[in-house]
N, CA, C and O atoms as CSV, one atom per row, in Angstrom:
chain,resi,resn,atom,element,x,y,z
A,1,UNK,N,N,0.823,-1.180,0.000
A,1,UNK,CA,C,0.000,0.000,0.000
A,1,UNK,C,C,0.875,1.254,0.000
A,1,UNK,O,O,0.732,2.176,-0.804
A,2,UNK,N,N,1.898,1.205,1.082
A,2,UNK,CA,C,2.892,2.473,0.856
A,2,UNK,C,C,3.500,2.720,-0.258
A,2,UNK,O,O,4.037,3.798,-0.513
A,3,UNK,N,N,3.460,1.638,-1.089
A,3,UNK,CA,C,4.561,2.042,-2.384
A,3,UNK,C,C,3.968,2.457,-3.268
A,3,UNK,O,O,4.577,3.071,-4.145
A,4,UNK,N,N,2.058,2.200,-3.380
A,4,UNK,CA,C,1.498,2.214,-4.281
A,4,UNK,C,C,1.501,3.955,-4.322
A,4,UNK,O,O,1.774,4.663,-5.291
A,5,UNK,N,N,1.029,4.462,-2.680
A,5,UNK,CA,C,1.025,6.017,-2.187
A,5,UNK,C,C,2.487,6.794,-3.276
A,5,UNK,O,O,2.493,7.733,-4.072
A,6,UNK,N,N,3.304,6.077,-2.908
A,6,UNK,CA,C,4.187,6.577,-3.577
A,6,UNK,C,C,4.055,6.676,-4.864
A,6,UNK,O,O,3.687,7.793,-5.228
A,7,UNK,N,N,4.288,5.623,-5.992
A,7,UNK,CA,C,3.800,5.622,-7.137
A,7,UNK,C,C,3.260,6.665,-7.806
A,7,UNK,O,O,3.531,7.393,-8.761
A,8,UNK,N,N,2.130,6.452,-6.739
A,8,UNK,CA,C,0.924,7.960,-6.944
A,8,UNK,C,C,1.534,8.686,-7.031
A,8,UNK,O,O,1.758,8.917,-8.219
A,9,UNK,N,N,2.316,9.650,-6.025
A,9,UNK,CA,C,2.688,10.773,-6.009
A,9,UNK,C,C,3.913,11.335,-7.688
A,9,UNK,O,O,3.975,12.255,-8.503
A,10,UNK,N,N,4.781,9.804,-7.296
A,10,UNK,CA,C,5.426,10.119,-8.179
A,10,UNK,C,C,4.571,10.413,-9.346
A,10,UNK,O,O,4.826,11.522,-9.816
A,11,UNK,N,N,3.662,9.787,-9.945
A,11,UNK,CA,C,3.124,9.805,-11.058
A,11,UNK,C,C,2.154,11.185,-11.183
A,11,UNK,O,O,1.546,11.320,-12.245
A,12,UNK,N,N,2.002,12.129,-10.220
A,12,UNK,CA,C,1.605,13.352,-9.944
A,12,UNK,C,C,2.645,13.649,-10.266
A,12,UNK,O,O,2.742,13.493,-11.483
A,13,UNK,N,N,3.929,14.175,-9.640
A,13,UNK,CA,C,5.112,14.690,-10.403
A,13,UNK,C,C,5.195,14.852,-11.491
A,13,UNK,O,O,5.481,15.954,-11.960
A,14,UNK,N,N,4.916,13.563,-12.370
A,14,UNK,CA,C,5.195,13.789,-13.630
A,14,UNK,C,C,4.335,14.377,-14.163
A,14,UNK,O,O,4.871,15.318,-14.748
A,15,UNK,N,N,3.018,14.392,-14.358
A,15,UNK,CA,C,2.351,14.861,-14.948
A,15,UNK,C,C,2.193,16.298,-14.682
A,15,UNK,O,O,1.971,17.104,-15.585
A,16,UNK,N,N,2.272,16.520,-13.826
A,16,UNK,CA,C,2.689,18.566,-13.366
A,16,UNK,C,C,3.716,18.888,-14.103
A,16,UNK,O,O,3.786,19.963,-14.699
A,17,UNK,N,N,4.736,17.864,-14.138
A,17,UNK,CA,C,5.920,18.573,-14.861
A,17,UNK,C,C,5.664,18.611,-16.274
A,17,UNK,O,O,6.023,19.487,-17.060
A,18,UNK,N,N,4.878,17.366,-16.561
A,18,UNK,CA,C,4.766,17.835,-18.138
A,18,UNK,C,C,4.026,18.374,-18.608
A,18,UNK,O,O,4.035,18.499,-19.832
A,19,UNK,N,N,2.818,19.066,-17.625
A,19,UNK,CA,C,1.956,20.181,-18.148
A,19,UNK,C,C,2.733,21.461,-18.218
A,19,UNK,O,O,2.717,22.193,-19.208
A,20,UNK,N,N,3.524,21.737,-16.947
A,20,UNK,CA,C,4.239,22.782,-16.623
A,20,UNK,C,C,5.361,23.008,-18.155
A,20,UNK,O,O,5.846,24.027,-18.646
A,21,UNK,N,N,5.422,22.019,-18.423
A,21,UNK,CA,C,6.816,22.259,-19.649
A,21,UNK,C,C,5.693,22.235,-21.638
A,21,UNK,O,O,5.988,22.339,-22.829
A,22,UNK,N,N,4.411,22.029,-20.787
A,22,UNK,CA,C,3.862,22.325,-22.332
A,22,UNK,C,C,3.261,23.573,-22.651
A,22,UNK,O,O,2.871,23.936,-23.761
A,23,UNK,N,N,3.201,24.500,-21.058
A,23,UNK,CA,C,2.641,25.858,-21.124
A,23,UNK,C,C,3.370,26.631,-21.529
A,23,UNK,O,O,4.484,26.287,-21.134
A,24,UNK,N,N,3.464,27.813,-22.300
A,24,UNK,CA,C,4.615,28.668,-22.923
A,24,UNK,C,C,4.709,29.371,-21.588
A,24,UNK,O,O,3.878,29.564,-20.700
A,25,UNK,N,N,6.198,29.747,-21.751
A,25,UNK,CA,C,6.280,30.129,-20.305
A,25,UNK,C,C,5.855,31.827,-20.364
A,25,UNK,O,O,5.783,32.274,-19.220
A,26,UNK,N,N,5.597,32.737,-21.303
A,26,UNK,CA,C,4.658,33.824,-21.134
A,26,UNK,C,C,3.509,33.305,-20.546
A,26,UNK,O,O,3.003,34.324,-20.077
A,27,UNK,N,N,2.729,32.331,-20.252
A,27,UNK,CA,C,1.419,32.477,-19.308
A,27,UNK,C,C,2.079,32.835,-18.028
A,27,UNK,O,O,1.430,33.604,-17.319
A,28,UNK,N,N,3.658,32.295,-17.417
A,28,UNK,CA,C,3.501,32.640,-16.097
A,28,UNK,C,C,4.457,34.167,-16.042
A,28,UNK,O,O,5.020,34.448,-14.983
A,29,UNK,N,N,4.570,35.011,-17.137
A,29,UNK,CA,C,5.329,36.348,-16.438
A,29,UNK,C,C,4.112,37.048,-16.311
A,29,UNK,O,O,2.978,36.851,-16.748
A,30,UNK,N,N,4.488,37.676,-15.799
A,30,UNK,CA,C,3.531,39.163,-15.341
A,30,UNK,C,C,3.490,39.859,-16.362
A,30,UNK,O,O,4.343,40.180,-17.189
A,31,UNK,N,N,2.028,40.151,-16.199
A,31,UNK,CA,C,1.576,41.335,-17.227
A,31,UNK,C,C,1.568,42.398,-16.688
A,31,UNK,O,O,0.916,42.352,-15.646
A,32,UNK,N,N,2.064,43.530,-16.938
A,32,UNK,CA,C,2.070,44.738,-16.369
A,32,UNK,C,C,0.830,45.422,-16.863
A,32,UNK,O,O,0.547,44.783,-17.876
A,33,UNK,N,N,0.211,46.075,-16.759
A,33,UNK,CA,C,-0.540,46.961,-16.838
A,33,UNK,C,C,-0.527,48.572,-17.505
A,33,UNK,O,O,-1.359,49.239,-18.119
A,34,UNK,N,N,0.862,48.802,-17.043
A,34,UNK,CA,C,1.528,49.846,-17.917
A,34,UNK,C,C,3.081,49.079,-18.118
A,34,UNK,O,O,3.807,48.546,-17.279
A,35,UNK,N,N,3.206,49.218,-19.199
A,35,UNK,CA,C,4.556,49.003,-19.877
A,35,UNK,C,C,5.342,49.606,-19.401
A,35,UNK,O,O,5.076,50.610,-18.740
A,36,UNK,N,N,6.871,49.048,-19.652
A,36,UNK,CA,C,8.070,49.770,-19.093
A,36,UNK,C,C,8.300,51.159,-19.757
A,36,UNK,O,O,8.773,52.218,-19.344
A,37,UNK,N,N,7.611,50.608,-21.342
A,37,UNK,CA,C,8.090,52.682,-21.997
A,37,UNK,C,C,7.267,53.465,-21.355
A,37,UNK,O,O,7.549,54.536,-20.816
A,38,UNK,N,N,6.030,52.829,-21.416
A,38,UNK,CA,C,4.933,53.968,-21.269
A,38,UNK,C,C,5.415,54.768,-19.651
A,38,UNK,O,O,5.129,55.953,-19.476
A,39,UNK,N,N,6.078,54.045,-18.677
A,39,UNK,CA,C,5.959,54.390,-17.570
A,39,UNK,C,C,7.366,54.956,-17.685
A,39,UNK,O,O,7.826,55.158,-16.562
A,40,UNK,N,N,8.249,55.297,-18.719
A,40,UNK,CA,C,9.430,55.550,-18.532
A,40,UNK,C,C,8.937,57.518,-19.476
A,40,UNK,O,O,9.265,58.681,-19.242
A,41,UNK,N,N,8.144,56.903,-20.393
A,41,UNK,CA,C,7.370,58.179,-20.866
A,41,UNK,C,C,6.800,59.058,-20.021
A,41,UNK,O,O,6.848,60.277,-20.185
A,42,UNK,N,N,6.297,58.548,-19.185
A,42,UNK,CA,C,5.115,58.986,-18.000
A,42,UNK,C,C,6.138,60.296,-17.001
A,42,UNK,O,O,5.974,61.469,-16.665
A,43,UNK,N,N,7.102,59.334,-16.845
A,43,UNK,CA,C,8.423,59.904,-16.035
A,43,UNK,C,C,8.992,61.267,-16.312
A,43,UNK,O,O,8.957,62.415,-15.869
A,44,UNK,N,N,9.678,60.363,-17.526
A,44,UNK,CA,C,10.416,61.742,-18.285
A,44,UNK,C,C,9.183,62.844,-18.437
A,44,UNK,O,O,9.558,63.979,-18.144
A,45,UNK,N,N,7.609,62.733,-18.885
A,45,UNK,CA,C,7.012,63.940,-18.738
A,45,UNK,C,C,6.410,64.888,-17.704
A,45,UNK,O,O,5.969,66.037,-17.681
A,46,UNK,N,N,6.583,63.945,-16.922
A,46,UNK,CA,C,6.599,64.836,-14.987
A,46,UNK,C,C,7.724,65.491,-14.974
A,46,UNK,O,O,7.717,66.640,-14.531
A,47,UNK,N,N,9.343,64.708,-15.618
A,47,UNK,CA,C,10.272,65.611,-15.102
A,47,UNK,C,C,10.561,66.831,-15.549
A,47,UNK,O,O,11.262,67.691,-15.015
A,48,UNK,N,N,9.517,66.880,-17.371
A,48,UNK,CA,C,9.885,67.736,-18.098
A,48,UNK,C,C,8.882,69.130,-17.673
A,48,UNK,O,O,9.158,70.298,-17.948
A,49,UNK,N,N,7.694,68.661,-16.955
A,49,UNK,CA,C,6.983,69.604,-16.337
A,49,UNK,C,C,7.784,70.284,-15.025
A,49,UNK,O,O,8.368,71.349,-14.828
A,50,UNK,N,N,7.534,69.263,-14.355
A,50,UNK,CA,C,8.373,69.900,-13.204
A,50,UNK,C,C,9.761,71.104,-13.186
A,50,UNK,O,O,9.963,72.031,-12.401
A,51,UNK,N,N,10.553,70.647,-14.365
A,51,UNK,CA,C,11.618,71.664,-14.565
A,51,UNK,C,C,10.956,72.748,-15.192
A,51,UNK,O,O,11.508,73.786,-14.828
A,52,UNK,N,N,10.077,72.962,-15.925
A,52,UNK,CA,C,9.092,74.339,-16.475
A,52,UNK,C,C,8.511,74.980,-15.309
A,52,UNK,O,O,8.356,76.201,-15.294
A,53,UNK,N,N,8.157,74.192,-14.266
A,53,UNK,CA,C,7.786,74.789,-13.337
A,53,UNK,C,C,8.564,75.476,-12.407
A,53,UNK,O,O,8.080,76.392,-11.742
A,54,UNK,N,N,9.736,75.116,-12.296
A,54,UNK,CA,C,10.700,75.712,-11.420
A,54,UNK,C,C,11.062,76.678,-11.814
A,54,UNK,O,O,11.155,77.661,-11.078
A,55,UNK,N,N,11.528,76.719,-13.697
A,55,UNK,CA,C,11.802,77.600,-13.999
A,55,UNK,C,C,10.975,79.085,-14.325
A,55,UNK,O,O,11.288,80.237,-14.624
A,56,UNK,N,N,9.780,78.337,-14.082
A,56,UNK,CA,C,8.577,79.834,-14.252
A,56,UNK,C,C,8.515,80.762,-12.787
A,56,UNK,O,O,8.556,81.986,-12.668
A,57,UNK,N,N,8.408,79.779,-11.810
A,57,UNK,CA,C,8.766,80.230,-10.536
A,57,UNK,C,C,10.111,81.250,-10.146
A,57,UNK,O,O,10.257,82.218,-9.399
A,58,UNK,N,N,10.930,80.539,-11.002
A,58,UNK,CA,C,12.766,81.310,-11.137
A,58,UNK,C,C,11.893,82.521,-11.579
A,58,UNK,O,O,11.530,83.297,-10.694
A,59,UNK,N,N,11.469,82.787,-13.055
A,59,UNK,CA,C,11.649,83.520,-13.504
A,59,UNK,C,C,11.107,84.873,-12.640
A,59,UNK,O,O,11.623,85.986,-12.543
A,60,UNK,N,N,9.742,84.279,-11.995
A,60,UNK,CA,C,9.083,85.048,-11.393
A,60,UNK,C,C,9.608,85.850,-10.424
A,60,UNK,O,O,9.222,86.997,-10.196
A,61,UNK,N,N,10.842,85.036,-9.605
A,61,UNK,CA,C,11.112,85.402,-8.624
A,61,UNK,C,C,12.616,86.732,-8.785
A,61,UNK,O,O,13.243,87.383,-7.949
A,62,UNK,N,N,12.692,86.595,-10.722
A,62,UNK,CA,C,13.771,87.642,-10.904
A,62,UNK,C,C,13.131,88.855,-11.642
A,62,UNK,O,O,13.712,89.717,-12.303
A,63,UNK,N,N,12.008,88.747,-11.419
A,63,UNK,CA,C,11.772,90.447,-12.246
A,63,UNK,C,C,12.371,91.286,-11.487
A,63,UNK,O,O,12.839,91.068,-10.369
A,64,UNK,N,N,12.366,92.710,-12.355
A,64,UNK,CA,C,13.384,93.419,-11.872
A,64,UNK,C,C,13.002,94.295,-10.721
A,64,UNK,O,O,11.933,94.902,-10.787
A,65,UNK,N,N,13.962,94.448,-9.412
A,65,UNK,CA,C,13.548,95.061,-8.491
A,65,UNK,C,C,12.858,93.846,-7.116
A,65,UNK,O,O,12.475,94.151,-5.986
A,66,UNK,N,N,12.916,92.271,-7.860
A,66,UNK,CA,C,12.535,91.361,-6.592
A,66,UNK,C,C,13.927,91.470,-5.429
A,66,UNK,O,O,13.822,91.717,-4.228
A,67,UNK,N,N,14.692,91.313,-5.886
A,67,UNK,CA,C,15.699,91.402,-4.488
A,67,UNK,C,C,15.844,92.009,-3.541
A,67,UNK,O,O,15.987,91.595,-2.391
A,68,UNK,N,N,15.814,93.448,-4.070
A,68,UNK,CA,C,15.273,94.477,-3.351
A,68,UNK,C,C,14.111,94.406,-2.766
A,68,UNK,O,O,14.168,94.724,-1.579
A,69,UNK,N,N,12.931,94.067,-3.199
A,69,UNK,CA,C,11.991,93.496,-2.502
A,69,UNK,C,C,11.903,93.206,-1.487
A,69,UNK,O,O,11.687,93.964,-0.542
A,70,UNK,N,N,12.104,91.610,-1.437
A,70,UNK,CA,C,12.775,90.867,-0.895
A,70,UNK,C,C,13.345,91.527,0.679
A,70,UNK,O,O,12.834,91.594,1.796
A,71,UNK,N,N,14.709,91.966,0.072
A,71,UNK,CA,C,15.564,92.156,0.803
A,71,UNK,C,C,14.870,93.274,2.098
A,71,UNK,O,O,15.075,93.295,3.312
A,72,UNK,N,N,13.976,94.148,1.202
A,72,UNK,CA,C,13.257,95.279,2.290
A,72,UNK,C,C,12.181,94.652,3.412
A,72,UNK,O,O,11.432,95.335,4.110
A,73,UNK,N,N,12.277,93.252,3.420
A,73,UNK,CA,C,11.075,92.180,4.000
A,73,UNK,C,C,11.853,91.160,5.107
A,73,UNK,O,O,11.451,90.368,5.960
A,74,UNK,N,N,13.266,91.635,4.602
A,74,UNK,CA,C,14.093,90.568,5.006
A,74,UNK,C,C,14.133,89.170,5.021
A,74,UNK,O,O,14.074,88.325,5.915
A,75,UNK,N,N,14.263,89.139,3.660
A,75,UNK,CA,C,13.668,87.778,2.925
A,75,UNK,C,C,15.075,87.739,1.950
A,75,UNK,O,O,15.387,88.501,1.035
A,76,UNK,N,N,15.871,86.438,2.555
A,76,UNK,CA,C,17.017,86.184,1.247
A,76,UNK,C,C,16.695,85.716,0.505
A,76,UNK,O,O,16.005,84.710,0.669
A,77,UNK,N,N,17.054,86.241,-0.886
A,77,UNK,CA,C,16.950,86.051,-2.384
A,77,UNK,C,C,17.067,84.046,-2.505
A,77,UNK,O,O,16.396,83.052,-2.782
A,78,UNK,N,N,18.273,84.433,-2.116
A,78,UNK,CA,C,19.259,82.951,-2.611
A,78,UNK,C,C,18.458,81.509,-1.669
A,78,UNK,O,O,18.421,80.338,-2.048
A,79,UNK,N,N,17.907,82.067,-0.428
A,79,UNK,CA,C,17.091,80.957,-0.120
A,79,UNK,C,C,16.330,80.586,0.039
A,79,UNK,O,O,15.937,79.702,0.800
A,80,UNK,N,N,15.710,81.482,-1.003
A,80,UNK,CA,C,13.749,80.997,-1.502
A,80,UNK,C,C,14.355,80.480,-2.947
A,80,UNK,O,O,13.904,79.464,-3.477
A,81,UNK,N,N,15.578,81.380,-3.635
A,81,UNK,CA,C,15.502,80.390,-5.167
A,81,UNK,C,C,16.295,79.141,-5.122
A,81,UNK,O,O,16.449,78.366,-6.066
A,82,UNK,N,N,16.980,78.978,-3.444
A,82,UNK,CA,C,17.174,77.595,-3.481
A,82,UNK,C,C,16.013,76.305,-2.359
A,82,UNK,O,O,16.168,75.157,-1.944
A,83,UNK,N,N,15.133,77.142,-2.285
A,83,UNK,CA,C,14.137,76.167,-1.940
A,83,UNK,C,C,12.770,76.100,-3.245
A,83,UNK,O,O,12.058,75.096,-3.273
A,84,UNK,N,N,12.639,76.738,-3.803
A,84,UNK,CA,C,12.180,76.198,-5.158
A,84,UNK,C,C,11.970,74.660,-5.739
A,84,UNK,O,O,10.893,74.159,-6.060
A,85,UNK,N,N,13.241,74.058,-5.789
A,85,UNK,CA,C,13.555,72.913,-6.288
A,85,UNK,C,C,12.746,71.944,-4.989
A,85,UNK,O,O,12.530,70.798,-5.382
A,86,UNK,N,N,12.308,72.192,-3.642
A,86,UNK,CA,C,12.469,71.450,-2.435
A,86,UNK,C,C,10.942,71.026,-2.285
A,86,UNK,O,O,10.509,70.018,-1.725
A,87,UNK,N,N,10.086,72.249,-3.051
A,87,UNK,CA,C,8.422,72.094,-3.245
A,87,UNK,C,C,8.076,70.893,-4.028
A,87,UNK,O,O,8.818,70.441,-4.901
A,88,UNK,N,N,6.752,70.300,-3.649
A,88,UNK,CA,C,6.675,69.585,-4.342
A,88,UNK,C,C,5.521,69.509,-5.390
A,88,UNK,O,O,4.605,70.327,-5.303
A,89,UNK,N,N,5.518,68.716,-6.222
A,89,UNK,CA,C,4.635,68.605,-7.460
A,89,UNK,C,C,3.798,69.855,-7.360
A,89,UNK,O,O,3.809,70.956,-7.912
A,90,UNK,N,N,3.020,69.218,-6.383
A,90,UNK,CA,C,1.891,70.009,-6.361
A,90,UNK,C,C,1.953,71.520,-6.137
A,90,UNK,O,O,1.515,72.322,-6.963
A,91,UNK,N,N,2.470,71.837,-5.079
A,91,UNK,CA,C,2.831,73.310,-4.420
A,91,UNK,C,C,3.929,74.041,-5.555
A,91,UNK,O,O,4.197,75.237,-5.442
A,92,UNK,N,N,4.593,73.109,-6.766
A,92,UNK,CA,C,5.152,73.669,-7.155
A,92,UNK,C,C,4.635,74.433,-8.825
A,92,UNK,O,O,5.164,75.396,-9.382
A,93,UNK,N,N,3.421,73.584,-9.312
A,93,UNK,CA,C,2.384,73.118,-10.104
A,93,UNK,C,C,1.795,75.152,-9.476
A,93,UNK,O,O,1.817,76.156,-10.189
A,94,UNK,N,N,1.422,75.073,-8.204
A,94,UNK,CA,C,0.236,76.104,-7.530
A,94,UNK,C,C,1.466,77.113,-8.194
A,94,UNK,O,O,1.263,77.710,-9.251
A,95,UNK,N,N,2.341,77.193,-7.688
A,95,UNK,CA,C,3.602,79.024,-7.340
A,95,UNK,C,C,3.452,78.465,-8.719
A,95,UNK,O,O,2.314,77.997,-8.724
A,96,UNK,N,N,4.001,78.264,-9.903
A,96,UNK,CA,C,3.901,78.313,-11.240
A,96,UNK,C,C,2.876,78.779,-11.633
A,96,UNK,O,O,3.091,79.825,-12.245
A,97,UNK,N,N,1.641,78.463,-11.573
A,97,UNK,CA,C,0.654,78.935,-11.925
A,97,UNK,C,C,0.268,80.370,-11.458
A,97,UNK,O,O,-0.241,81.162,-12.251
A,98,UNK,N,N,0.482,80.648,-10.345
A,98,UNK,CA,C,0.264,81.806,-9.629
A,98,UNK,C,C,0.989,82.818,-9.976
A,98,UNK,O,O,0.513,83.953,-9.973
A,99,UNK,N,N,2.589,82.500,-10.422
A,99,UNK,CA,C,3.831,83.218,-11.050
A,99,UNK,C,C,3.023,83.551,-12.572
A,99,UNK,O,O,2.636,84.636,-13.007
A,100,UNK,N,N,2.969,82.680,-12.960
A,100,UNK,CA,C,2.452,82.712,-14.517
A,100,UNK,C,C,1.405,84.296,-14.579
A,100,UNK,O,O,1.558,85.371,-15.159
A,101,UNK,N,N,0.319,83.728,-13.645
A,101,UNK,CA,C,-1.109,84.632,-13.890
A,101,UNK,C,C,-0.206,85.945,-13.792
A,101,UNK,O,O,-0.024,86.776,-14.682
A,102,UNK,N,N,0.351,85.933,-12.408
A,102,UNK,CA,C,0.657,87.505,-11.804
A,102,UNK,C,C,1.491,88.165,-13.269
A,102,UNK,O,O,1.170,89.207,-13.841
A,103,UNK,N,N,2.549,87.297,-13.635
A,103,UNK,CA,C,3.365,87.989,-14.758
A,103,UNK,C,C,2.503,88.506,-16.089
A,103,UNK,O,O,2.610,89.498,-16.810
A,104,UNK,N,N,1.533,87.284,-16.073
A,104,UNK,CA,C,0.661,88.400,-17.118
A,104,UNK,C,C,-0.345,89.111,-16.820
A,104,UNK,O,O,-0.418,89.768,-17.859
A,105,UNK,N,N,-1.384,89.566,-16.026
A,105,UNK,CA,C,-1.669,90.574,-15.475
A,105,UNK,C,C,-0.651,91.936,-15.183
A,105,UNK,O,O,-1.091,93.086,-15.190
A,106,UNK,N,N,0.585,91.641,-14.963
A,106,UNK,CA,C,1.639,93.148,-15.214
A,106,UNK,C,C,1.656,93.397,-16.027
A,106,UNK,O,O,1.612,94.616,-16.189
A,107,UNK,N,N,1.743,92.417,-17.423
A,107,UNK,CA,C,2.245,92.569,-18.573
A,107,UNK,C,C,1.462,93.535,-19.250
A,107,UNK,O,O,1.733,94.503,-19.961
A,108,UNK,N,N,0.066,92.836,-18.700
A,108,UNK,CA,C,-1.565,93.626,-19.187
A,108,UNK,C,C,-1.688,94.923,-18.831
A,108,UNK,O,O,-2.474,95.575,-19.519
A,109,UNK,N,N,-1.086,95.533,-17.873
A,109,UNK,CA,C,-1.211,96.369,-17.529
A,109,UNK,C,C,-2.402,96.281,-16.041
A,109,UNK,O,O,-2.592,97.175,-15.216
A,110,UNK,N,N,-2.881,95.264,-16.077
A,110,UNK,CA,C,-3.868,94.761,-14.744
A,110,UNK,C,C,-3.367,95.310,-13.438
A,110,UNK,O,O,-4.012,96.073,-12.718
A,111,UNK,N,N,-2.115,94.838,-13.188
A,111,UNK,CA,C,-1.320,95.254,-11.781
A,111,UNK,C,C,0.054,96.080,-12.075
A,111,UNK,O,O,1.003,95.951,-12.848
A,112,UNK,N,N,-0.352,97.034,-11.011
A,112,UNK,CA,C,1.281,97.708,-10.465
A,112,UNK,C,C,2.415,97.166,-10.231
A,112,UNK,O,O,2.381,96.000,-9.838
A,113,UNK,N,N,3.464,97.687,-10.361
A,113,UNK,CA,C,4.756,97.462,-9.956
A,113,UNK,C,C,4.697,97.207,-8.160
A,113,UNK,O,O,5.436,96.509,-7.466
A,114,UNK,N,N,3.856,97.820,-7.877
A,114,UNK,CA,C,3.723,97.467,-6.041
A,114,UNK,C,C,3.204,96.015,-5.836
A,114,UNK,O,O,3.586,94.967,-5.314
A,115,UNK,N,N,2.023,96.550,-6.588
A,115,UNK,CA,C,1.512,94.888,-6.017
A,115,UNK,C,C,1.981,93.782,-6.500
A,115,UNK,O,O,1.866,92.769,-5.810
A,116,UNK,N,N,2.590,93.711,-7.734
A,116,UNK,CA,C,3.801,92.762,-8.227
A,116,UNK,C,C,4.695,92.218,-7.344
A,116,UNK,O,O,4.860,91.028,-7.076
A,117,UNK,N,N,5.383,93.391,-6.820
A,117,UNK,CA,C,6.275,92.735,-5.718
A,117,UNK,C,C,5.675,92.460,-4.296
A,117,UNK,O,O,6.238,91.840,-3.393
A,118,UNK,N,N,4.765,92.879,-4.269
A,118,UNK,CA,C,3.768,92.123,-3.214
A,118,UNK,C,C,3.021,90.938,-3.638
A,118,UNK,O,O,2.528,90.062,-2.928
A,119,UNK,N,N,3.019,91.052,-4.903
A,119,UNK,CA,C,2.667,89.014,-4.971
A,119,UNK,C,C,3.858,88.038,-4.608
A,119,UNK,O,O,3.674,86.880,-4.232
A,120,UNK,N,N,5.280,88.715,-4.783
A,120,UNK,CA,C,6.447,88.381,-5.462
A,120,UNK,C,C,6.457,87.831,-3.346
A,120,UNK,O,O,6.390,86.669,-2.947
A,121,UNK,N,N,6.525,88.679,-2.738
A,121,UNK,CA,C,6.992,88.453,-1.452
A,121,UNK,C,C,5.918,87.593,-0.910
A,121,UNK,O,O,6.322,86.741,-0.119
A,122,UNK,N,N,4.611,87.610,-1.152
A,122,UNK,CA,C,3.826,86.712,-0.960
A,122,UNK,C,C,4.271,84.778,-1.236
A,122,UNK,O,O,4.345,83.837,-0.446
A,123,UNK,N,N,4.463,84.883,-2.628
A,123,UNK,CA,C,5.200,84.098,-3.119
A,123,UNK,C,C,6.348,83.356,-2.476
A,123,UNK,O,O,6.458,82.157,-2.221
A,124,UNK,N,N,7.220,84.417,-2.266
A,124,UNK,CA,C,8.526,84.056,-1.410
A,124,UNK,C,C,8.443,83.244,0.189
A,124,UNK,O,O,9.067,82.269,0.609
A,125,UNK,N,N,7.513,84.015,0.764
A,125,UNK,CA,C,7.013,83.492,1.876
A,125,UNK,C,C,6.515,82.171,1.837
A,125,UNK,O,O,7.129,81.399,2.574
A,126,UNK,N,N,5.581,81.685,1.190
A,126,UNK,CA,C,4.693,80.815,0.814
A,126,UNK,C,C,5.753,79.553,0.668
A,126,UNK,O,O,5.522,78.550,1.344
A,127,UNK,N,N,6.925,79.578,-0.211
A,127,UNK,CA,C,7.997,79.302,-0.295
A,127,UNK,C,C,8.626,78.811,0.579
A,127,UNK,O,O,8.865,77.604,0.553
A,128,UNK,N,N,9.167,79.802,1.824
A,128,UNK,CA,C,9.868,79.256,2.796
A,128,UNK,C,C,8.999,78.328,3.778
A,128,UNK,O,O,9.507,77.454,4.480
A,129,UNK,N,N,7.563,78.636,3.741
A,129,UNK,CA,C,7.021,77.936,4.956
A,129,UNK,C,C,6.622,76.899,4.529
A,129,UNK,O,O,6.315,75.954,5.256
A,130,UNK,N,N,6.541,76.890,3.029
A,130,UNK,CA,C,6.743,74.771,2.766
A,130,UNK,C,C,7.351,74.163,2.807
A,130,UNK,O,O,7.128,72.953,2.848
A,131,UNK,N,N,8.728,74.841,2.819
A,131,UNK,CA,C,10.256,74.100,2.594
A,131,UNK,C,C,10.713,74.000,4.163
A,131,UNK,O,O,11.685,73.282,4.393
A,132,UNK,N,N,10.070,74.680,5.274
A,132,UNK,CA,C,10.551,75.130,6.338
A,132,UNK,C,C,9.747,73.796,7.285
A,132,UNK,O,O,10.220,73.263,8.288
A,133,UNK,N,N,8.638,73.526,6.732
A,133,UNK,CA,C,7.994,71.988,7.279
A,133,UNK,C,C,8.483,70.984,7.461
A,133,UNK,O,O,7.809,70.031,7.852
C-alpha cells in the first residue's frame, strides 16, 4: 500500500511537470498593466513639467527690483531660489501657476509694480514655509 502512495505521487510529479513544460512560459510572467516605456514616458514627462515649473517660478522670482523686494522684508533672495527645487509637485504646479497669472496681469497692464512685488513676497514666503515643514 505504501509504495502504491508513492507511485501515486510520483506519477503526480510527472504529470505537473509535463503540463508545466507544455505551457509557454509567457502564461507565467507578469503582465504589467503599464509598460516599461509607457511608464518611462510617463516619467520623463513629470520631469519635463516639473523643470518648467521651477523655472517659471525662477523667472518670477527675478523680475526686476525682486531682491530688493525681498531684501526690504528681510527675505534672502538665494534661499527661496534655493528652496524652489524642495516644493513639491503640487505646491510647485500652484507658485507656477500663480507666477504665470501675476506675470501676465503686469504685462496687461492689470497690476502695479507694487503689487507685483507684493505678490512676489507673498510668493517668497509661501515658499519658505513649505520648505521650512
Amino acid at each position: 500500500m505504501h509504495k502504491l502512495a508513492a507511485r501515486a505521487v510520483d506519477l503526480a510529479f510527472v504529470i505537473l511537470l509535463a503540463i508545466v513544460m507544455v505551457i509557454p512560459q509567457e502564461a507565467f510572467a507578469q503582465n504589467h498593466v503599464i509598460s516599461p516605456s509607457q511608464l518611462q514616458r510617463d516619467i520623463a514627462s513629470a520631469s519635463a513639467v516639473r523643470q518648467q515649473d521651477i523655472r517659471e517660478v525662477e523667472t518670477f522670482l527675478a523680475v526686476p527690483g525682486s531682491r530688493e523686494a525681498l531684501a526690504s522684508r528681510h527675505i534672502d533672495y538665494r534661499q527661496v531660489r534655493d528652496a524652489v527645487p524642495e516644493l513639491s509637485n503640487q505646491e510647485l504646479a500652484r507658485l507656477a501657476q500663480t507666477s504665470q497669472d501675476a506675470q501676465q496681469r503686469f504685462t496687461a497692464g492689470n497690476i502695479t509694480d507694487r503689487d507685483m512685488l507684493w505678490i512676489l513676497i507673498a510668493v517668497a514666503v509661501i515658499i519658505l514655509i513649505v520648505v521650512a515643514k
